[in-house]
C-alpha positions as CSV (number, residue, x, y, z in Angstrom):
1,X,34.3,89.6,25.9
2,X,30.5,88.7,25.4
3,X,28.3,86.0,27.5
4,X,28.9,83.7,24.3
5,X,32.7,83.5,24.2
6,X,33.1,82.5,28.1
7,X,31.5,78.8,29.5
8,X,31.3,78.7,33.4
9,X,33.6,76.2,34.0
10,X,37.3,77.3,34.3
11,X,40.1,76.6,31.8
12,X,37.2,76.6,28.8
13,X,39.1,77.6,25.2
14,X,36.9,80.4,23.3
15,X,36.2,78.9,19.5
16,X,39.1,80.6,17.6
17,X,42.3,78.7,15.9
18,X,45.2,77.8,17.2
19,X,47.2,80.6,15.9
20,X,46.2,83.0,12.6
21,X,47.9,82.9,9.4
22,X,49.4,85.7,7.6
23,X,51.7,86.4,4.9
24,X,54.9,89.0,4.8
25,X,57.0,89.2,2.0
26,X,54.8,86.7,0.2
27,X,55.5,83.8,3.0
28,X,53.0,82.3,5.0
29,X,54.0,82.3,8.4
30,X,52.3,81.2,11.9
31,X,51.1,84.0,14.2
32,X,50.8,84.0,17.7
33,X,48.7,85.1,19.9
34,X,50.1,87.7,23.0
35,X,50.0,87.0,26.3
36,X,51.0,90.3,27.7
37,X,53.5,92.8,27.7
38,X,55.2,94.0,30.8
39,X,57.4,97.4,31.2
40,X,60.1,98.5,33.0
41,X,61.5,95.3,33.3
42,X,65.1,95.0,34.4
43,X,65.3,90.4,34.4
44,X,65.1,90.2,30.8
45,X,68.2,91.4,29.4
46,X,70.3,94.6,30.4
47,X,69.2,98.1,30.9
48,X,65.2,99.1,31.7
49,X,62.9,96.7,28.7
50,X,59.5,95.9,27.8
51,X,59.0,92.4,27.4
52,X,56.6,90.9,25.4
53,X,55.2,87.1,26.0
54,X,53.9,85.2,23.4
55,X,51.4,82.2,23.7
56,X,52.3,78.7,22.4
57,X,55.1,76.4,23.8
58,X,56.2,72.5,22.3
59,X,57.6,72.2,25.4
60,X,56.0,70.9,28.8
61,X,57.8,71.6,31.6
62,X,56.5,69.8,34.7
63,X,57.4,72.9,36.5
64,X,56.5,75.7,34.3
65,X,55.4,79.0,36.0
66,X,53.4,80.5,33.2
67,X,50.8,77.4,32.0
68,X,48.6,79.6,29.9
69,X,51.9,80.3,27.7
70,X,51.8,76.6,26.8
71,X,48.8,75.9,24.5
72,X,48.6,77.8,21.4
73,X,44.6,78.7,22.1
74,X,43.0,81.4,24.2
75,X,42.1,80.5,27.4
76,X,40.2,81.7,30.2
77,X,41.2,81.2,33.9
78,X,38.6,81.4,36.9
79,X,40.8,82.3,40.3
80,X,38.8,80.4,42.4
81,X,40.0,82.6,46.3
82,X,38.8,85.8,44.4
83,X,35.4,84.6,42.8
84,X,32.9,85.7,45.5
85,X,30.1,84.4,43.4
86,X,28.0,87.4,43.1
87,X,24.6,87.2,44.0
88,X,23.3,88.8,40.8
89,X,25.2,86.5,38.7
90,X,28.9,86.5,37.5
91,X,29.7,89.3,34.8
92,X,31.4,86.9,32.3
93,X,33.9,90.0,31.5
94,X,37.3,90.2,32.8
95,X,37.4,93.8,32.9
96,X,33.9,94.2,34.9
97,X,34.5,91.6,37.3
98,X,34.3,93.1,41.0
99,X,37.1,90.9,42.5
100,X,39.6,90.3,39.4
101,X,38.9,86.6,39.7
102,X,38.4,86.3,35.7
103,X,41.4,86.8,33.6
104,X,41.8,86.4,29.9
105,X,44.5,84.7,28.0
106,X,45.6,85.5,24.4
107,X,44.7,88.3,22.2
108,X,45.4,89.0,18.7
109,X,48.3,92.2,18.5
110,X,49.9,93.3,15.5
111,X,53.4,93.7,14.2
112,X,52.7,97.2,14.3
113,X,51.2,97.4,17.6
114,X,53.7,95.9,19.0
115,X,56.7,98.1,17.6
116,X,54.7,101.1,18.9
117,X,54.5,99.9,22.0
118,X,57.3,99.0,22.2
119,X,59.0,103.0,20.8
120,X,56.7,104.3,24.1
121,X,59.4,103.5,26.4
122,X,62.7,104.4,23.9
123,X,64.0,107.3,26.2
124,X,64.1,104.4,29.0
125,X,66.1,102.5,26.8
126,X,68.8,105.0,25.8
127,X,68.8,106.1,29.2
128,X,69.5,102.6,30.6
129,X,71.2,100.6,27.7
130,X,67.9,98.7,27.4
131,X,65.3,98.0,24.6
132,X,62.9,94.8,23.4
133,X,62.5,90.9,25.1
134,X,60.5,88.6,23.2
135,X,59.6,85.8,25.8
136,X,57.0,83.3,26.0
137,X,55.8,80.6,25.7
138,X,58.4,79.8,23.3
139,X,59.1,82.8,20.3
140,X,60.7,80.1,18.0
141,X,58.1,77.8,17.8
142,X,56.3,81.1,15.3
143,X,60.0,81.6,14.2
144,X,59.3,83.1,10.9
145,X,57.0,85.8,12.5
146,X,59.9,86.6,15.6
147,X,62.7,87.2,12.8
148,X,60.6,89.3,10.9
149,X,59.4,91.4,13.8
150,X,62.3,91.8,15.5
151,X,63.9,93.1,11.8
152,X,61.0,95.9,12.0
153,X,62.7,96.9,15.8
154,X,65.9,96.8,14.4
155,X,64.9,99.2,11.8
156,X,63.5,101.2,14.7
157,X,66.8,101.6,16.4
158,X,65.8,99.3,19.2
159,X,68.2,96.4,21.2
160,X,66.1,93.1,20.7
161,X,66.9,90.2,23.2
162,X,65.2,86.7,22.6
163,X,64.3,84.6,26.3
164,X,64.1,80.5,24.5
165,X,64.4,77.3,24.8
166,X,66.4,76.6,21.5
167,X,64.0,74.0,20.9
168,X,63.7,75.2,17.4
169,X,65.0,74.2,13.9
170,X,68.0,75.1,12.9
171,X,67.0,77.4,10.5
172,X,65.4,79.5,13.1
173,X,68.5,80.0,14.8
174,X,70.1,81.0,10.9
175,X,67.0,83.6,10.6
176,X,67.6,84.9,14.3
177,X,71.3,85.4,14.3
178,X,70.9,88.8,12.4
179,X,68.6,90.6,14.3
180,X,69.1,89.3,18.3
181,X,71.7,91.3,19.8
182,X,71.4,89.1,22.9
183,X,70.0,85.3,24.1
184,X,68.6,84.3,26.8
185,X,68.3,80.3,26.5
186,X,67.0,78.2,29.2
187,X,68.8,75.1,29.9
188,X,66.3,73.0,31.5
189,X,68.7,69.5,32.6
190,X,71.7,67.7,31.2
191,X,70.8,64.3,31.7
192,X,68.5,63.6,28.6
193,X,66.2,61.4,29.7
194,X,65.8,63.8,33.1
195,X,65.2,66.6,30.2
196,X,62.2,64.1,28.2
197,X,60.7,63.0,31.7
198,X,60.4,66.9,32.6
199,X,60.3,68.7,29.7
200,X,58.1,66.2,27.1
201,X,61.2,66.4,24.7
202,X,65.0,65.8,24.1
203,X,67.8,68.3,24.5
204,X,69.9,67.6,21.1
205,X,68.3,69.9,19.3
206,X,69.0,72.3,21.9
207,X,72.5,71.3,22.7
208,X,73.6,71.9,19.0
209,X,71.9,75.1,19.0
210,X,73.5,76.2,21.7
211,X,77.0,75.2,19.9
212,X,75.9,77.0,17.0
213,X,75.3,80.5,18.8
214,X,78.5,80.1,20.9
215,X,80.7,79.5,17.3
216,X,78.7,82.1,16.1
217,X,80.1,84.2,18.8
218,X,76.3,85.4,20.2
219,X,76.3,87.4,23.1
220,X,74.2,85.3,25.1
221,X,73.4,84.3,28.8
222,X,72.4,81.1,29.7
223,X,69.6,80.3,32.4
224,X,69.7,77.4,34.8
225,X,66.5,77.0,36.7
226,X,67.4,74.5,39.9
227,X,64.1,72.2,40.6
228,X,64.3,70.7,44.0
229,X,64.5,66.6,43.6
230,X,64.5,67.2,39.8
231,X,67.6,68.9,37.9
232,X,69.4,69.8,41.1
233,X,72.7,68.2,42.6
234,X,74.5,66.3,39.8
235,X,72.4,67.8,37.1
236,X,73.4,71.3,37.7
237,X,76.7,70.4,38.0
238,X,76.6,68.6,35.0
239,X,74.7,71.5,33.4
240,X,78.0,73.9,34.3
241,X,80.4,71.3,33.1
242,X,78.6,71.2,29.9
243,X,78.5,75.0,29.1
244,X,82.3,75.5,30.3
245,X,82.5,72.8,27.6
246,X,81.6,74.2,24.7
247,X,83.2,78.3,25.7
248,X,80.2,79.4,28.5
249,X,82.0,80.7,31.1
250,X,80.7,80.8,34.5
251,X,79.7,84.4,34.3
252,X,77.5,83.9,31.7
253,X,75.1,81.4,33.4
254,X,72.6,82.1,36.2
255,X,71.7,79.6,38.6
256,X,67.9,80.3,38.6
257,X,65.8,79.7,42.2
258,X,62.9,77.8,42.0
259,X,59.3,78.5,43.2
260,X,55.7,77.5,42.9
261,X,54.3,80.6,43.0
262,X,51.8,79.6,39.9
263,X,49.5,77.0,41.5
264,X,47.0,78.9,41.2
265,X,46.9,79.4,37.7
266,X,47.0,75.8,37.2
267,X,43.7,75.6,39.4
268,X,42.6,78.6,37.9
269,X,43.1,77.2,34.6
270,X,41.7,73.8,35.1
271,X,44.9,71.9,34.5
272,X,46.7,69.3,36.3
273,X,48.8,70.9,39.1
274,X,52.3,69.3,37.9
275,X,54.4,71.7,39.7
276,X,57.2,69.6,42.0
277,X,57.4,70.7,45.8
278,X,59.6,73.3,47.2
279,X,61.5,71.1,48.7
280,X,62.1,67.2,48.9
């Protein structure tokens, strides 16, 4: 990254668009930037996966772990306990940077790139029973672009799991169904006005997408994440209650511990540290 694209002050957004445009199969479709991609996982679905994060979320959790996932833009993030200042003037380049205190968020990866990464690790997956996680950020809000790339890693012989909020259209659940062999939906609080004071938006949508994947018998498990003072207690249990409800069984949701290990990206960042306490 050159002097030009990085300002001093932290949290500054480069001067690119909020996502690029492209077309496949003659449709314009939104594409987003990447985040990263992490390997060997063994949280995001069964078996030994690579996981890839994409970078744009309509959702605002209060709580959120990842921040940079949430805007749409590239972002840069100054970590303020590693910056020692250097005498002969910062490098402005996250890969030269003596103390790692500079890291760069979002970067432009193709559909391509991103199955040949992904056919690196195969023998892992037929080893394990693992393959592919699309996480975020939030794949479905560049829905078009997820179903078409996880068609091309279906066509590779790959198992593709989706980590989402459901906060999506319909239709992006009709286009996903296909090619997801497994979900992973968050369910972020019962109580709807708890989920719009938390999360910045309602949880219909999400509700009757979740109804849709169970009567569309999708092999899915269901995350709880329990805030301390926000969507614990009643909320969780309502969350359960809810789930049995429409067919989740027990076994299919995890009860997800919270923590606040990502202050410092908010700091780093230059956002507003929203992030509840560990404890009330």
């Amino acid at each position: 990254m050159n002097r030009r694209a990085f300002c001093m002050g932290a949290g500054v957004v480069a001067a690119m668009p909020f996502y690029s445009w492209a077309k496949v199969g003659g449709r314009p479709m939104k594409v987003p930037l990447m985040l990263d991609t992490k390997r060997m996982s063994i949280h995001d679905g069964p078996g030994i996966r690579t996981t890839f994060f994409v970078k744009g979320c309509p959702l605002k959790c209060i709580w959120c772990h990842n921040p940079e996932s949430i805007s749409t833009k590239p972002q840069w993030a100054r970590f303020q306990h590693l910056c020692r200042k250097c005498p002969k003037g910062c490098t402005m380049d996250e890969a030269t940077c003596p103390t790692r205190a500079l890291k760069h968020y979002g970067t432009e990866m193709s559909m391509d790139e991103i199955v040949a990464k992904a056919l690196e690790d195969k023998p892992f997956y037929e080893a394990s029973g693992g393959g592919v996680t699309l996480s975020g950020g939030e794949p479905l809000f560049f829905w078009e672009w997820t179903a078409e790339l996880f068609k091309r890693l279906k066509a590779a012989g790959l198992h593709t799991s989706l980590d989402t909020s459901l906060y999506a259209p319909p239709a992006a659940i009709e286009a996903m169904l296909p090619v997801v062999d497994m979900w992973l939906p968050d369910y972020k609080a019962d109580d709807d006005a708890l989920h719009r004071k938390y999360t910045g938006v309602p949880n219909k949508l999400i509700k009757a997408n979740l109804e849709s994947l169970v009567a569309a018998k999708a092999k899915l498990e269901v995350r709880c994440l329990v805030v301390p003072g926000c969507t614990d207690g009643e909320d969780i249990r309502s969350r359960h209650r809810y789930l049995n409800s429409i067919g989740i069984t027990d076994n299919r949701i995890v009860d997800l511990e919270y923590h606040d290990y990502a202050r410092s990206k908010y700091l780093a960042l230059g956002l507003e540290d929203t992030m509840p306490p560990m404890s009330k």
